[in-house]
C-alpha positions in Angstrom: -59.6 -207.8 -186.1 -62.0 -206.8 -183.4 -62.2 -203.9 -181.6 -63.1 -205.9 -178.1 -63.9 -209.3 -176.8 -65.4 -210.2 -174.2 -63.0 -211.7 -171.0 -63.9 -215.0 -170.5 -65.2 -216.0 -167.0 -64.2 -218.9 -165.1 -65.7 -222.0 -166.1 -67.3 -220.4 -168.8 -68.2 -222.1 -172.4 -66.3 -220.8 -175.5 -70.2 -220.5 -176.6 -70.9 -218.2 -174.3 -68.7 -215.5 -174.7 -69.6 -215.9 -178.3 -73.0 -214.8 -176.9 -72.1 -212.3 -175.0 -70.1 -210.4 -177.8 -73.4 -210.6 -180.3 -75.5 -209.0 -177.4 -72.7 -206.5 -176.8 -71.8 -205.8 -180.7 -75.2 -204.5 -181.5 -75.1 -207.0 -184.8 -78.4 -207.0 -185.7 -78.0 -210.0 -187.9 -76.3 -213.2 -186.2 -74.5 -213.9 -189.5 -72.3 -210.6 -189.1 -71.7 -211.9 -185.2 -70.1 -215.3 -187.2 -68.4 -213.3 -189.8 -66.6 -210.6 -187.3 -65.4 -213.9 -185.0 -64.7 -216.5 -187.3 -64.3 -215.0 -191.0 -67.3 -217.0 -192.3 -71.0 -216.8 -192.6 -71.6 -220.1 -192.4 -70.1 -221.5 -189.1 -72.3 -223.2 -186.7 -72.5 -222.1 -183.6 -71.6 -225.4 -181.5 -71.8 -225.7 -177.6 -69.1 -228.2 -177.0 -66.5 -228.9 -179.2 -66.1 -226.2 -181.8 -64.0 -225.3 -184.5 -62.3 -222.8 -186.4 -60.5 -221.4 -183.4 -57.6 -219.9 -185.5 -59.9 -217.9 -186.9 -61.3 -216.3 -183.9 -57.5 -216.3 -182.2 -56.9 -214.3 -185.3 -60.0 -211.4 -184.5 -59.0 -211.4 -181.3 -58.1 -207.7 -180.5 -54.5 -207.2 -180.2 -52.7 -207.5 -177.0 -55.0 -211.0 -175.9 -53.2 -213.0 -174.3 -55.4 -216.1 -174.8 -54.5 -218.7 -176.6 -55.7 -221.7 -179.1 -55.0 -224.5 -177.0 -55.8 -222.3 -173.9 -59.6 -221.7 -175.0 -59.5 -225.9 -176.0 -58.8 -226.9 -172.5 -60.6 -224.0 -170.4 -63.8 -222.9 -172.5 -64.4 -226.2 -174.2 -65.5 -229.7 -173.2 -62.6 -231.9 -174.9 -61.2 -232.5 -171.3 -64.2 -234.5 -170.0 -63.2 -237.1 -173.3 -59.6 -236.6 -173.4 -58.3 -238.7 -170.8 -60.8 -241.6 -172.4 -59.5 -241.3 -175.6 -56.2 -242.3 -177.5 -53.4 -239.9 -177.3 -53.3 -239.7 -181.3 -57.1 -239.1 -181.8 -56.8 -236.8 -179.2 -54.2 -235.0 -180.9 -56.4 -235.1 -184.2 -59.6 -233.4 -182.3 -57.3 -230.6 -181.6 -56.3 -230.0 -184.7 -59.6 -230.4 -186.4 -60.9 -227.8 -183.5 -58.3 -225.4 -184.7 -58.9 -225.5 -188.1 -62.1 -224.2 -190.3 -62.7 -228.0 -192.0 -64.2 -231.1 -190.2 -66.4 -229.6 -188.0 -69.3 -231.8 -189.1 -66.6 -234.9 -188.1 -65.7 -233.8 -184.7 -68.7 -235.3 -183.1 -68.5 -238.3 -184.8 -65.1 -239.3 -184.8 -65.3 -238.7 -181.0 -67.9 -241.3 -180.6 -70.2 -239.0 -179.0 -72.8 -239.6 -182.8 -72.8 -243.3 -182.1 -73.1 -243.5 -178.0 -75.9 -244.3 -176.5 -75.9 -241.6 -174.2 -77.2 -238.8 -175.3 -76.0 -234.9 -175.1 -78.1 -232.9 -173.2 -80.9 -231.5 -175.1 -80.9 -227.9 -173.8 -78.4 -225.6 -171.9 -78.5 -225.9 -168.3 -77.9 -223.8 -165.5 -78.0 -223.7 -161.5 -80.0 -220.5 -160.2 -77.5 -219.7 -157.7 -75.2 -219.5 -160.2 -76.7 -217.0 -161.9 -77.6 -214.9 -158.7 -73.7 -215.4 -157.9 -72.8 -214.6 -161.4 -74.9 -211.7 -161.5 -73.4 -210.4 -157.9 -69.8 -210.8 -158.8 -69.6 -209.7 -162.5 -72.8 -208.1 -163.4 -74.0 -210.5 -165.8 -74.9 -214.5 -166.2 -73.0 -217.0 -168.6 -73.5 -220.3 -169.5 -71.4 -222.5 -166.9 -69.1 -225.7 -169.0 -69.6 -227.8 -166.4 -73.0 -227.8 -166.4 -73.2 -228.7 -169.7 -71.7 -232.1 -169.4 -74.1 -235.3 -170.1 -74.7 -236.8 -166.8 -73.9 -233.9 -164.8 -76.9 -233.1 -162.9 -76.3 -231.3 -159.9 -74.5 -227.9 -159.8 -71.1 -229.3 -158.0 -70.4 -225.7 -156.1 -73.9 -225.4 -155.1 -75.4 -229.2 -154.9 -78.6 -228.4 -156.0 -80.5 -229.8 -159.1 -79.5 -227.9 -162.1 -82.6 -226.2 -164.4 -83.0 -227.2 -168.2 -83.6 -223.5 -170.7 -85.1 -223.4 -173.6 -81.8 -222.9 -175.8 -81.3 -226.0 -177.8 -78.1 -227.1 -177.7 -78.3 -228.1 -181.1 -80.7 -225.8 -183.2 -81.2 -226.9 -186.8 -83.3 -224.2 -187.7 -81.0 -221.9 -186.6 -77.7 -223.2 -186.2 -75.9 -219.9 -186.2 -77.2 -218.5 -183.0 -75.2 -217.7 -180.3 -77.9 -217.1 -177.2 -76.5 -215.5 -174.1 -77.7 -216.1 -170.5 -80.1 -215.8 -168.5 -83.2 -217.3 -170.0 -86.6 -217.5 -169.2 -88.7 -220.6 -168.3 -85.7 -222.0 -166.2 -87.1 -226.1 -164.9 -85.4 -228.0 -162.4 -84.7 -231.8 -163.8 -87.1 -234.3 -163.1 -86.9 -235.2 -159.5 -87.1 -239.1 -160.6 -83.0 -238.6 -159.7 -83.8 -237.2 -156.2 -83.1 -240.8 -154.2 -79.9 -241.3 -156.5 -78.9 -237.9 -154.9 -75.7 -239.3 -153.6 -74.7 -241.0 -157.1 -75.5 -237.8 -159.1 -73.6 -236.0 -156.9 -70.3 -238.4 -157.2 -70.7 -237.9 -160.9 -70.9 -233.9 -161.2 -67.5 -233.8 -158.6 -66.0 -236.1 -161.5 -66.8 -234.2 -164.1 -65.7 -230.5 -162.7 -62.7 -232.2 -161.6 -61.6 -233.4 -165.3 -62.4 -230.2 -166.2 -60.8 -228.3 -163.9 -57.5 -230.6 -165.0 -57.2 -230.2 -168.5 -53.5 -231.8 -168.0 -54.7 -234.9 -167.5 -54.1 -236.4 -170.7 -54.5 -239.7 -172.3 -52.4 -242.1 -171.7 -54.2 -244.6 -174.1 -56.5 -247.5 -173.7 -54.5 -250.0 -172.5 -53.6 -247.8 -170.0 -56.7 -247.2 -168.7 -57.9 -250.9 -168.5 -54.2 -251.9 -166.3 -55.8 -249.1 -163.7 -59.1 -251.3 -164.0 -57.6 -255.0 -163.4 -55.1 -253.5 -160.6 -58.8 -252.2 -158.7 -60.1 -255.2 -159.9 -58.0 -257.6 -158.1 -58.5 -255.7 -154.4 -61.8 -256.6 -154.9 -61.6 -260.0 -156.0 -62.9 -259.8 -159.5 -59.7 -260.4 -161.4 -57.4 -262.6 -162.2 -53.5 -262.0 -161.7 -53.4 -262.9 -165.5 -56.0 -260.4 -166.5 -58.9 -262.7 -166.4 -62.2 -260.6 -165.0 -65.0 -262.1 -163.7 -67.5 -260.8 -166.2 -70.4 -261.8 -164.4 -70.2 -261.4 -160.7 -68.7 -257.7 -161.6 -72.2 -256.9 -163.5 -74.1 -258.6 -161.0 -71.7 -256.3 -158.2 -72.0 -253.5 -160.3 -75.9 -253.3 -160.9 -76.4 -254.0 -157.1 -74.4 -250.9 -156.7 -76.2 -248.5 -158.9 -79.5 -249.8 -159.1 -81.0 -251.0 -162.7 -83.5 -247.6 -162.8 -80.6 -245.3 -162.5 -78.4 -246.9 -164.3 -81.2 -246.8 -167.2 -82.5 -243.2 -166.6 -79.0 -241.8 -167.4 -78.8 -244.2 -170.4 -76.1 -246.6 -169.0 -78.1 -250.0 -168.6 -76.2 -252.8 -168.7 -78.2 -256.3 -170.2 -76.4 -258.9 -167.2 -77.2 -261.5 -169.8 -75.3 -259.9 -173.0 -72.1 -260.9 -173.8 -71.4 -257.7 -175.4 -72.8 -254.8 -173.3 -70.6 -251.9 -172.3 -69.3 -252.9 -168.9 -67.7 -256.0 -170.4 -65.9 -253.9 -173.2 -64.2 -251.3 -171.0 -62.5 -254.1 -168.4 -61.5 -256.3 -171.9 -59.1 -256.1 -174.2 -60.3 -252.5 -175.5 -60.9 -251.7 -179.4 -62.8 -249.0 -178.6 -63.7 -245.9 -177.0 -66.5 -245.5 -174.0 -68.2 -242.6 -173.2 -66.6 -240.5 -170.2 -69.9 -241.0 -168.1 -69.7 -244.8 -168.2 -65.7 -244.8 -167.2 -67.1 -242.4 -164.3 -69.5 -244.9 -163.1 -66.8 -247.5 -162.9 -63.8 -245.8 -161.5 -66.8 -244.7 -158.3 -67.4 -248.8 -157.9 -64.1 -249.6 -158.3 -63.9 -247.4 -154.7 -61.3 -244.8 -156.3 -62.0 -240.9 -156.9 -61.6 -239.6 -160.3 -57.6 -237.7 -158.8 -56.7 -241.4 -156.9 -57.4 -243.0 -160.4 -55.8 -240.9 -162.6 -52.7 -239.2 -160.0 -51.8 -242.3 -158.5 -49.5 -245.0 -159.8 -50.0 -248.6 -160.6 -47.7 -250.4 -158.8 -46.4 -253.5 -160.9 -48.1 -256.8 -160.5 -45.0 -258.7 -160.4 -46.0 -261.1 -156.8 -42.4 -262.9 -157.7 -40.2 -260.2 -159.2 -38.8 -259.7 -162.5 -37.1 -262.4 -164.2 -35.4 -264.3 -165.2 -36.0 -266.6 -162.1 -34.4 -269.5 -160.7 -34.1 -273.0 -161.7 -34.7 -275.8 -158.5 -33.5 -278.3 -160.3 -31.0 -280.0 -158.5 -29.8 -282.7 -160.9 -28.7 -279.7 -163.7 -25.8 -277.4 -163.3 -27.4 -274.4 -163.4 -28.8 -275.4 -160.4 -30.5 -272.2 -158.5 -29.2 -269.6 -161.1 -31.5 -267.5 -162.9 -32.2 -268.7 -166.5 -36.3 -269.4 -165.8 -37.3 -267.0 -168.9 -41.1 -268.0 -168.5 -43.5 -267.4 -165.4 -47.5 -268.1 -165.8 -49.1 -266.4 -162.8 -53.1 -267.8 -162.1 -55.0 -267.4 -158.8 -55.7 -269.8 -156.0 -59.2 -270.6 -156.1 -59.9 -271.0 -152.4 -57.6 -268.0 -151.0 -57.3 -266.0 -154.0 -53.2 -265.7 -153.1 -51.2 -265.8 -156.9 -50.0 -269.1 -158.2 -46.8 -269.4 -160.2 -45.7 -272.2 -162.6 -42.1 -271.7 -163.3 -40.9 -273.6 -166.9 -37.3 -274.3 -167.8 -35.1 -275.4 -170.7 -33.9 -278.4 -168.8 -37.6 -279.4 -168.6 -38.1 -279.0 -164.8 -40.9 -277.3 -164.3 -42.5 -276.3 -161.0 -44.8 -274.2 -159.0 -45.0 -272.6 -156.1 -47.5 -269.8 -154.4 -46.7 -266.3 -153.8 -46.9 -263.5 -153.4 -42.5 -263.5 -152.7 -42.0 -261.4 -149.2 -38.5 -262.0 -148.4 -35.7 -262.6 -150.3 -35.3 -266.2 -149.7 -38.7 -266.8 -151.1 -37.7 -267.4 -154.5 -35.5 -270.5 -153.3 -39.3 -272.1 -152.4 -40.4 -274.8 -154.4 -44.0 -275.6 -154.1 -45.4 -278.4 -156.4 -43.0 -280.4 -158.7 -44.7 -279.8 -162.4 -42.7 -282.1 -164.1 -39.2 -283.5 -163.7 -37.5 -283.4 -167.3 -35.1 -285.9 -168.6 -31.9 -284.3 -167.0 -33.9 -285.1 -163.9 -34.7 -288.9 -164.7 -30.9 -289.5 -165.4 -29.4 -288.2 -162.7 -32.1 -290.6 -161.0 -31.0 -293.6 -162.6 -27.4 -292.4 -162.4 -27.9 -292.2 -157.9 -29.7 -295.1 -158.0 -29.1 -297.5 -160.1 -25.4 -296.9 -161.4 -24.2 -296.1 -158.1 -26.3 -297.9 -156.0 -27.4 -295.1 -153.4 -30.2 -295.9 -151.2 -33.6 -294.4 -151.3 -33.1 -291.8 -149.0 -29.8 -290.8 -149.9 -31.3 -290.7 -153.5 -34.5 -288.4 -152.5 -32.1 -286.0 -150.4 -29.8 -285.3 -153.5 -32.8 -284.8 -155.7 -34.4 -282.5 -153.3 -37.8 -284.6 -153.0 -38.7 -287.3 -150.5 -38.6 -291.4 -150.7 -42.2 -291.8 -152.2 -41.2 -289.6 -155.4 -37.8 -291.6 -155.6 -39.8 -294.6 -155.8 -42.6 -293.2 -157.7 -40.6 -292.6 -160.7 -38.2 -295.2 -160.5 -41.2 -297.6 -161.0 -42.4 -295.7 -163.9 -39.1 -295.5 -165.4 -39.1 -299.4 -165.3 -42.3 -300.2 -166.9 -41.4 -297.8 -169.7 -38.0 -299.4 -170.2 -39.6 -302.8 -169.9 -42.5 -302.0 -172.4 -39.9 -300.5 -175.3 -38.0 -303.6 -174.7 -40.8 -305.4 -175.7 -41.9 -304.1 -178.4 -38.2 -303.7 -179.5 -38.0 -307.7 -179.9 -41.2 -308.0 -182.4 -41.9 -311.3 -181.1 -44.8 -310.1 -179.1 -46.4 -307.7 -181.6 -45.8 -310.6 -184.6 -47.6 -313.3 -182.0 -50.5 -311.0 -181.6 -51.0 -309.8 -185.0 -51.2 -313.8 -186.0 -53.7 -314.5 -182.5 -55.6 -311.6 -184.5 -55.9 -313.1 -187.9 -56.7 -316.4 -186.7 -59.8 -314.7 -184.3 -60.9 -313.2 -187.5 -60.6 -316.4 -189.9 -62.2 -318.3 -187.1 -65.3 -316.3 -187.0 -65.8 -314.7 -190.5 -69.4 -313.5 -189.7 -68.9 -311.7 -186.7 -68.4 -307.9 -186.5 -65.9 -305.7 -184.4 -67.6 -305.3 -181.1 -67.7 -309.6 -181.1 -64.4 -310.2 -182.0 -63.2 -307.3 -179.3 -65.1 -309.4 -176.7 -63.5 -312.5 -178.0 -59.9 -311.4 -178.3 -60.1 -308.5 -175.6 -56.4 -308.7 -174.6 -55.0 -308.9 -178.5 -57.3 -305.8 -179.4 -56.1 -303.4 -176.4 -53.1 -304.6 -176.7 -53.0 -303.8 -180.4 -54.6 -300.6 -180.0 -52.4 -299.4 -177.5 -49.1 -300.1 -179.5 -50.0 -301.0 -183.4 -53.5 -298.7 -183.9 -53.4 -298.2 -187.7 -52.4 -301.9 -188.4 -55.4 -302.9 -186.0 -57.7 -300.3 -187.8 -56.5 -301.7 -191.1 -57.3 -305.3 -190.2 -60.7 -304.9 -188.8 -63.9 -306.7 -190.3 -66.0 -303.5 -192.6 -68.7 -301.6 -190.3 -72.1 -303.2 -191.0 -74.3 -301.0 -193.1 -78.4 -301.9 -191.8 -79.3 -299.5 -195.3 -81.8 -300.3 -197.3 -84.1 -302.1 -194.7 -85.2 -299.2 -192.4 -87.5 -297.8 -195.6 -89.1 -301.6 -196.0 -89.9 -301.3 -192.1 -91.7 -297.7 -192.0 -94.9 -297.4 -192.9 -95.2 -294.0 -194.3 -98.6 -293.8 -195.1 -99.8 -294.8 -191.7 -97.2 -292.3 -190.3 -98.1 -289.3 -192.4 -101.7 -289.8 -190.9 -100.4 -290.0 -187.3 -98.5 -287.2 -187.4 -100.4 -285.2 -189.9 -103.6 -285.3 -187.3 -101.1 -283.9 -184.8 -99.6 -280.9 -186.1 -102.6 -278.6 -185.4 -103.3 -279.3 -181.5 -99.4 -279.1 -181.0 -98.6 -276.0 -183.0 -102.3 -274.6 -181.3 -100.7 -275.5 -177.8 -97.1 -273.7 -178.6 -99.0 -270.4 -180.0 -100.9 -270.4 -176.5 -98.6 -271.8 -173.8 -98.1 -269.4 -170.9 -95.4 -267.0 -170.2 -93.0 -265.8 -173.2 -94.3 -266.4 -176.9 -92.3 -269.2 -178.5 -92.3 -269.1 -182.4 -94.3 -271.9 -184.2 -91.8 -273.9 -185.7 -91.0 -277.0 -187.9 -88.6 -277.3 -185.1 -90.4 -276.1 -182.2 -93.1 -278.9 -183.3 -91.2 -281.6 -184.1 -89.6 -281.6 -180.9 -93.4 -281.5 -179.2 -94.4 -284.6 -181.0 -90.8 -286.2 -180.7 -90.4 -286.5 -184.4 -88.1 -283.8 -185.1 -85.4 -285.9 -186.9 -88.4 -287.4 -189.3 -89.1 -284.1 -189.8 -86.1 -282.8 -190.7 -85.0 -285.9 -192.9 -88.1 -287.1 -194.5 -90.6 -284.8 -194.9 -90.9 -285.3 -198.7 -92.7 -288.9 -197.5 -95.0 -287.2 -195.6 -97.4 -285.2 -198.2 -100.4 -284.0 -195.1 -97.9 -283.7 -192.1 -95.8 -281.2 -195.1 -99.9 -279.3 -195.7 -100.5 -278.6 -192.2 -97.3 -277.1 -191.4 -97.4 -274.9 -194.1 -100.7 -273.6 -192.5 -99.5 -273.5 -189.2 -95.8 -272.0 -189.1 -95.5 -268.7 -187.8 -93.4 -266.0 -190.2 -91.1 -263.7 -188.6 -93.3 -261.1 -189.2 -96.0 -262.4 -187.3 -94.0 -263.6 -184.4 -92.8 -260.4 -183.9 -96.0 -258.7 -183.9 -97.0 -261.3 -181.1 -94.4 -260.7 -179.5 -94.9 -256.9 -179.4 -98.3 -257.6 -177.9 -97.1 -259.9 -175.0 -94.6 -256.7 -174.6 -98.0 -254.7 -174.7 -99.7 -256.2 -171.3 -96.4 -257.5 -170.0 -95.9 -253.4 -169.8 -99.2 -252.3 -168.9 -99.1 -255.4 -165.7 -96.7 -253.9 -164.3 -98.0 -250.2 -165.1 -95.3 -248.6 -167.0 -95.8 -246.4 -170.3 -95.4 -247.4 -173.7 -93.2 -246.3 -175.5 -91.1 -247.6 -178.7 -88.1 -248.4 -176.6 -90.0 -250.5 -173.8 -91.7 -252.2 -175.8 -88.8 -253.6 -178.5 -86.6 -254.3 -175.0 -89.5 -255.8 -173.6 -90.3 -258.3 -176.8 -87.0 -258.8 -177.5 -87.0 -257.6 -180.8 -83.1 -257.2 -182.9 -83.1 -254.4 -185.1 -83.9 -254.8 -188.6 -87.3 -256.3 -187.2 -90.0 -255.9 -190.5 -92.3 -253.1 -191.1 -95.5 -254.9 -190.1 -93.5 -255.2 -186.8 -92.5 -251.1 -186.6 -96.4 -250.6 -188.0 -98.1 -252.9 -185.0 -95.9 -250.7 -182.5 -96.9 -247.3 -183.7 -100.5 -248.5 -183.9 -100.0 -250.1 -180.1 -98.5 -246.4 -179.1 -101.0 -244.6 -181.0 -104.2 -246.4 -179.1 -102.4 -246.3 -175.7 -102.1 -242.6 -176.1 -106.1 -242.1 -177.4 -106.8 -244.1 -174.4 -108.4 -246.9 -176.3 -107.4 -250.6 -175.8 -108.2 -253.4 -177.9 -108.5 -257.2 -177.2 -107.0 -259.5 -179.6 -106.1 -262.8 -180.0 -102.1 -263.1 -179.7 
């Protein structure tokens, strides 16, 4: 146990006071420091998220009053990620901080491994801070939420935080704890200084979550029914859940601005189907990084308490079912047995749309959102009517003779309806009578035969034209004895390869390739890879290409000469990237220049070789022409 520990300041790392102990201890080795706080010499000392906190709860001198989960929520930065994360993996960082295995699995089962937004490379810290610090309680210490990736400014102070020269992550010495103040102290680049009011949205958020440890996770799904509830208010979703995907990244880069969006790693590609924006608002499978989720919640017009503190109120625009039937021709007639509601959006005033399905088959629709009490006795739009409908129909009108009108007020719709459906009712009764008495369909089918003994040469289109009433009539109501009784297609096989000179064409074609593949290689703008396809579609020969190259022996040489590997595409491609980059006067570096050129990963060595060597002349100053 120790004899002392250092009290822990507010907003102060768990790291920190770690460092602050070895300076006070007088250990002249930093392994002792490790063993006399956490029983081992080989822990690591980690900045954000570390382990084996039972052990040091256990060294803590007697009487501390400090517990486990105390130093997790206060000292540590698991409450910027908690609220982001699932309640049960959650639960499983908190153990694995608690206990001496998994430490190397922290990181990456948080995410934080894989993100593309990186950790911050060194401790920061804001040099009133320290003055403060030093004023109040006679010594510096490394402020938490400083710390946090995106976090630039200091959020008590507003001023641009300074980077040390402590690694955050140190592999050469990974057991160092290293107190503050340190020398050498630089303010961040001053690229961010425009985006002031951006940066300084983002460091609020991030001391507020954590400076609210208690606002837990309340799971993914959670999180996105927050989203599509902001979502709607500003138009983007549907009352289904439907987002508009790309007017929200069009909205959303308009709102941040491409550069800083990319400087603190969160650029979104508009034209990807798969880019980060469009996995948080959809159905989630996985975890974002807290930064990104910051940036939204800000241009969804909510603060980071508003979000999480207030209530979604239920999008229900016509209650809870079950709702009412408006069928008047059933006896549950205006009672509540409608079991299924589909809600969609009004295109032109963006006011929900609901279409109301019953048992009895009477389905309708009507708009909402429901504002008194007898809106759910509306009925809009008349979906369909059902049988039970049509009967009682038949039953007013025909059985008892009603008029029109007194028929369209009992079925609650108006003359033309009445009159609508009677008709349609008749011509369906009239057609199953007729083809209930076979004398038609056996008439026809005989007409048919005797069209096609009449005229045994001619083929299917002919005899349609000839017998164009028997054939529709046929197809409507006997298809597969039609299709049955149809002359065979007429195959023209066999005399195409008598009419084709191939010879002739191989020559034609063959004298081609070069000037066409030549004129793809070279065409302005974008490189386009030469291609069996890209050519064939250039001379307008692509299916002869495709199907009969084996009768074409010089058009099958020159390609071979011709058509571009995917090697060397992609290292014409990297030097389009090359002046594309230096036009418009921007470094080069690796990353620019696959974005610019479009390159997947995997790309071949050559590819990775032809990028170093572009980098390497670039930075020597020298610059060589080349044919692309």
């Amino acid at each position: 146990m120790l004899a002392f520990f250092p009290a822990l300041y507010p907003d102060e790392m768990l790291y920190s006071a770690c460092a602050r102990y070895h300076r006070r201890s007088g250990n002249l080795s930093i392994k002792a420091t490790m063993k006399d706080l956490f029983e081992s010499t080989t822990a690591s000392a980690v900045v954000d998220l570390p382990n084996r906190l039972d052990c040091l709860r256990r060294q803590l001198p007697a009487g501390t009053l400090t517990t486990v989960d105390r130093l997790i929520k206060e000292n540590t930065l698991l409450p910027l990620y908690s609220p982001f994360l699932p309640r049960n993996r959650v639960d499983k960082m908190i153990a694995w901080m608690k206990g001496s295995t998994h430490g190397g699995g922290i990181h990456m089962a948080m995410g934080i491994m894989a993100s593309s937004v990186p950790a911050p490379r060194y401790l920061r810290f804001c040099p009133e801070c320290l003055a403060a610090d030093e004023s109040q309680y006679g010594e510096p210490y490394w402020h938490r939420s400083h710390q946090a990736a995106g976090a630039l400014l200091c959020h008590r102070h507003e001023v641009w935080l300074c980077e040390s020269d402590v690694p955050t992550a140190a592999p050469q010495n990974k057991h160092a704890f290293v107190a503050a103040p340190v020398p050498n102290g630089k303010y961040l680049p001053q690229s961010y200084e425009r985006y002031f009011q951006h940066c300084r949205e983002i460091t609020r958020s991030v001391a507020w979550l954590l400076s609210h440890p208690e606002t837990e996770s309340s799971g993914l799904f959670f999180l996105r029914k927050k989203y599509l509830h902001h979502l709607r208010q500003m138009d983007l979703a549907s009352y289904s859940g439907r987002v508009a995907q790309r007017e929200l990244l069009e909205r959303f880069t308009a709102h941040y601005g491409n550069c800083f969006l990319e400087q603190i790693h969160c650029r979104i590609d508009i034209d990807s189907q798969d880019n980060w924006l469009n996995r948080i608002v959809r159905k989630p499978r996985k975890a974002s990084h807290p930064l990104r989720h910051i940036l939204l919640i800000h241009f969804l017009g909510a603060g980071l308490e508003e979000f999480f503190c207030t209530s979604v109120p239920e999008n229900r625009p016509f209650g809870r079912g079950p709702w009412l039937c408006l069928n008047p021709a059933v006896s549950h007639y205006r009672q509540a047995v409608v079991r299924r509601c589909v809600i969609s959006r009004n295109c032109e005033t963006g006011e929900p749309v609901g279409h109301f399905y019953c048992s009895c088959g009477f389905n309708y629709a009507r708009t909402g959102p429901d504002r008194e009490r007898s809106d759910k006795f509306r009925r809009g739009k008349i979906l369909e009517v059902g049988s039970a409908w049509e009967a009682e129909l038949i039953r007013l009108a025909e059985k008892e003779g009603k008029s029109l009108r007194a028929t369209a007020r009992s079925l609650g719709v108006d003359v033309k309806t009445v009159i609508r459906y009677l008709a349609r009712l008749a011509d369906c009764q009239q057609e199953e009578n007729f083809i209930e008495d076979g004398q038609s369909l056996i008439e026809r089918r005989t007409r048919w035969h005797a069209l096609m003994a009449k005229h045994p040469q001619k083929g299917r289109k002919e005899l349609r034209t000839l017998g164009s009433a028997d054939y529709c009539w046929l197809y409507r109501n006997d298809r597969k004895w039609l299709i049955e009784n149809l002359p065979p297609v007429k195959s023209r096989k066999g005399t195409a390869g008598r009419r084709v000179d191939w010879p002739d064409r191989d020559r034609e074609l063959g004298a081609w390739v070069g000037p066409v593949a030549h004129a793809i290689r070279y065409a302005p703008g974008r490189p386009v890879r030469v291609t069996i396809s890209a050519i064939g579609k250039k001379l307008g020969a692509l299916g002869i290409l495709q199907r009969n190259i084996d009768k074409l022996s010089q058009v099958r040489t020159s390609l071979e000469g011709v058509i571009e590997t995917r090697a060397a595409f992609g290292i014409r491609r990297v030097r389009f990237a090359e002046r594309e980059l230096l036009r418009r006067g921007e470094s080069l570096e690796a990353w620019r220049i696959v974005r610019e050129a479009h390159l997947r990963p995997g790309y071949p060595a050559s590819v990775a070789a032809e990028i170093e060597r572009i980098i390497y002349a670039f930075k020597k100053g020298v610059m060589h022409g080349y044919e692309i």
